[in-house]
N, C-alpha and C positions, 0 to 999 in steps of 0.2 A: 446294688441294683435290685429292684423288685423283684419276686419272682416271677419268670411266665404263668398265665393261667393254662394253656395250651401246649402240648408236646412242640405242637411245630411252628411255632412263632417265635424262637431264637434269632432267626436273622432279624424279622422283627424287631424284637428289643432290643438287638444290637445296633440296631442303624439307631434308632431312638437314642439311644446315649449316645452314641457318635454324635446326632445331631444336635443333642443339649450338653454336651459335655464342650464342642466347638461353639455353642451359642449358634449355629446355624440356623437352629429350631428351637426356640422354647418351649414350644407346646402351648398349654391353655393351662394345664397347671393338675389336670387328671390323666395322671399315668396310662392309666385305662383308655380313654379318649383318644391321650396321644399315643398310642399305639394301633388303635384302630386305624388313626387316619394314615400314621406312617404305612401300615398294611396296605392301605391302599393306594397310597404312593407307588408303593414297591408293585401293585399289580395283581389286586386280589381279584380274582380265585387265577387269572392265568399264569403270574410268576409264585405265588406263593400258596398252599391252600391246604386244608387238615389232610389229602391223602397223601403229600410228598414233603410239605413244607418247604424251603426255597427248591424249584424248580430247576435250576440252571447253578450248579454247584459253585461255579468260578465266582457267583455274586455281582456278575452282570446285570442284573434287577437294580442293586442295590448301588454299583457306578449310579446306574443313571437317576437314581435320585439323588445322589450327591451334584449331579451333571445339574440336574434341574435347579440345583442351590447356588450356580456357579461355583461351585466345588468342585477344583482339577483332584481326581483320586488312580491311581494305575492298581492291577492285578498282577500276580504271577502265584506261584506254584512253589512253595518259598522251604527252605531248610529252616533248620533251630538257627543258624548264627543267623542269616538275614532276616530271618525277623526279630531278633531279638536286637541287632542291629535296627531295625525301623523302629522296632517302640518304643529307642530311646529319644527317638527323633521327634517321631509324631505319630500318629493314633491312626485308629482302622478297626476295622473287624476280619476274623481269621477262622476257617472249619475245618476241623481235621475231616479229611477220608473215613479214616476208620471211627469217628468220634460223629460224624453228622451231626454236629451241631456248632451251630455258631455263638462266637464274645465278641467284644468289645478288648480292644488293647488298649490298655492305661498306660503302659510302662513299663518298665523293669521293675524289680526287687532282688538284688541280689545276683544270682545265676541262673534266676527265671523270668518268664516273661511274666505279667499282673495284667490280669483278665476281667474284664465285668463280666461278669456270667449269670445268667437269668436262669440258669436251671444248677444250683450251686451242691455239688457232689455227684451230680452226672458223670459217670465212669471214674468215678474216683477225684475229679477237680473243681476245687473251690474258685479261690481266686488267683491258685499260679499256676504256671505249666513250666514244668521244668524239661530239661531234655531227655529224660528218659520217657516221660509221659507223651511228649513229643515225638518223638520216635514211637511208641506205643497205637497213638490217637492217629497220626501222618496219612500219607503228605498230607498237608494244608495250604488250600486256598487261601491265600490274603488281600485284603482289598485295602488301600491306605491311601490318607490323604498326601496331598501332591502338592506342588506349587506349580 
């Protein structure tokens, strides 16, 4: 993933790849662009904006731009196995509490979960989160696509 230009536009760039990585959204084809617009999808300046960056931690913003794609997507408040369980399923984006920032879930690798991550070595994670780090960054918000 590119990197953020912005501390708090992670959810941002995570909904961006959700939505190009599902083809929901291709964009226009400038990164930059398409993240602007996804910004303001999401609700800029009242759900997301440089003094908080996403507003509403559970990523309620970010349902309902998947809402607006007809994209069924559900939340909860999720352990290491349940989501490590979802992302072998299917994709989403996930924040830890203590980590305030949000990825993109690709997958597994192993015995971690595999993260797009727009700000890559933030608190120590690239592109996996294993359960220790998990437990570290926690709880975490997940939002995932649904049928």
């Amino acid at each position: 993933m590119v990197p953020q230009v912005y501390s708090w536009t992670c959810s941002v760039c995570s909904l961006d790849w959700v939505l190009k990585a599902t083809s929901l959204d291709t964009g226009c084809g400038d990164v930059y662009q398409d993240r602007y617009d996804v910004g303001m999808k999401v609700g800029y300046p009242d759900n997301v904006n440089a003094q908080y960056g996403l507003m509403d931690a559970s990523g309620s913003a970010l349902r309902d731009v998947l809402t607006s794609y007809d994209q069924p997507s559900d939340q909860a408040w999720l352990d290491f196995d349940a989501v490590y369980a979802l992302a072998r399923e299917t994709t989403g984006m996930m924040s830890g509490a203590n980590w305030y920032h949000w990825v993109g879930i690709r997958g597994v690798q192993g015995d971690a979960i595999w993260v797009s991550n727009s700000a890559p070595g933030y608190k120590g994670i690239y592109d996996l989160v294993d359960r220790e780090a998990f437990a570290r960054l926690g709880g975490f918000s997940v939002v995932w696509l649904s049928m």
